[in-house]
N, C-alpha and C positions, 0 to 999 in steps of 0.2 A: 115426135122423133121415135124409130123404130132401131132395134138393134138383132140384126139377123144374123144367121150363120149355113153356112155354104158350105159345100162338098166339091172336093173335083177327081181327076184319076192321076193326076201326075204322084210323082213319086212320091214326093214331099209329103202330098196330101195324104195317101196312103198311109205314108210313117208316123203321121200324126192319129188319123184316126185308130188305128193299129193300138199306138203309145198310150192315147190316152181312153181306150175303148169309147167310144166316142162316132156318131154316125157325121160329123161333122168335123172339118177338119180348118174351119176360116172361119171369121167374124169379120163385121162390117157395120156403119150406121147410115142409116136412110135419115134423109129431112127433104123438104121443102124448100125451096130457092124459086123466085118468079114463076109460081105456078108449077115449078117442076121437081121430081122426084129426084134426088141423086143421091150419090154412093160414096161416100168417102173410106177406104180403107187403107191399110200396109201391105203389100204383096211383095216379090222380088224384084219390083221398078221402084220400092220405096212407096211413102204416101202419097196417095191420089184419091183424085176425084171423076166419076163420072154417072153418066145419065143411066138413072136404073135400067131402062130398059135394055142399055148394050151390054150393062153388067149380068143380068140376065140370059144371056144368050152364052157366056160363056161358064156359069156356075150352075149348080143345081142346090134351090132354094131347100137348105132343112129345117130352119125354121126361124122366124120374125115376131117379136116381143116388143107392145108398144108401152112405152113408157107414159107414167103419169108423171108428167113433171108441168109444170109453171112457169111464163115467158121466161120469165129471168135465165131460172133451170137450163131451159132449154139453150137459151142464147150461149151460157158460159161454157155448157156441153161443147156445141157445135163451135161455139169460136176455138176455144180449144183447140179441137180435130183440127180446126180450117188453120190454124197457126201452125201447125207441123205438115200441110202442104211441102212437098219437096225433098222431107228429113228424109234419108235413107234405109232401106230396112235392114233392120236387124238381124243380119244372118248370125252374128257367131253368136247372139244371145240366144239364135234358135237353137246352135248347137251346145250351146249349156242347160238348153231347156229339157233338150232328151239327156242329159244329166239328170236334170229334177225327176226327170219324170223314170228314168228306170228304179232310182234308186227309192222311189216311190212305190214301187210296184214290189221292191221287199221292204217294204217299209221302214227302211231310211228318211229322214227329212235333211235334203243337204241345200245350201244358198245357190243361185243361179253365180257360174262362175265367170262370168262373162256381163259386165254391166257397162250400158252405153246409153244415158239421158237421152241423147241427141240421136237415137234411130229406135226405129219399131220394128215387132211384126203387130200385127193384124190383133189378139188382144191385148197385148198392149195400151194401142190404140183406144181400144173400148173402154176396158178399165181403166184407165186416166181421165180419157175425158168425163166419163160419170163420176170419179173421182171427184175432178174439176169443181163441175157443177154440185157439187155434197151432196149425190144422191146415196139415199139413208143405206143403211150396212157397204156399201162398196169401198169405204178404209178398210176394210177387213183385208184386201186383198194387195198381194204382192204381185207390182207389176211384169214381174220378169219370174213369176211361175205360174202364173195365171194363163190357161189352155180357154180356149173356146167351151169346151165343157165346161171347163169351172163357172163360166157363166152362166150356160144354160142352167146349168143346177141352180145358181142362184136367181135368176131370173123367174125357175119354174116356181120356185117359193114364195116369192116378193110379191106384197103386196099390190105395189107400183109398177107392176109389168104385168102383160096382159099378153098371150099366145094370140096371136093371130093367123099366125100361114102355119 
């Protein structure tokens, strides 16, 4: 299982990589299904799935970290994600997120003010599902302040992740 992060030019993206200095502005988790590569993420159609390679045509890969994890690991990871198939995303938590994050940026710590179980963005997603699965240090993190960056940072550290793209 891979856990990558994407770039694109829309607005959003922009605001984000902006926000959180940051060259990447989305997160995503690659796995294996009958031989094939796909994509599960949160976007603005909510959570979905599709075949890397169409996901590919439309994002520009910044970088993919493979995880070391164990069948088990890996199954409770990916059921996870596959169980929030549908959920909707979470826009107004994205708009409490640039809460977090300005008031970060003078270093304020404030709560995300905006909390919704039942809908994502993008890491969200990630950090749960590794959550999930009890991959080691990832309690540490708050799913509703946690950027894309935050991951890579952690990712870059961690043991059990390994850069690859």
């Amino acid at each position: 299982m891979r856990i990558g992060f994407s770039s694109g030019n829309s607005l959003i993206s922009r605001a984000i990589k902006l926000a959180t200095r940051s060259k990447a502005s989305h997160s995503y988790i690659v796995f294996r299904a009958a031989g094939e590569r796909l994509v599960i993420h949160a976007n603005e159609r909510g959570v979905g799935c599709e075949h890397y390679e169409n996901f590919k045509k439309h994002a520009t890969i910044v970088a993919e970290y493979e995880l070391v994890m164990n069948d088990i690991e890996e199954h409770v990871a990916l059921s996870y994600a596959l169980k929030q198939l549908t959920k909707p995303y979470d826009f107004l938590a994205v708009i409490g997120f640039g809460w977090v994050v300005l008031n970060k940026m003078i270093g304020i710590q404030v709560k995300q003010p905006f909390r919704n179980r039942s809908a994502y963005f993008c890491s969200e997603l990630v950090i749960t599902a590794l959550q999930a699965a009890n991959f080691p240090l990832s309690h540490f993190f708050d799913r509703e302040r946690t950027s894309p960056e935050d991951i890579i940072d952690f990712l870059d550290s961690h043991v059990k992740a390994h850069l690859v793209t």
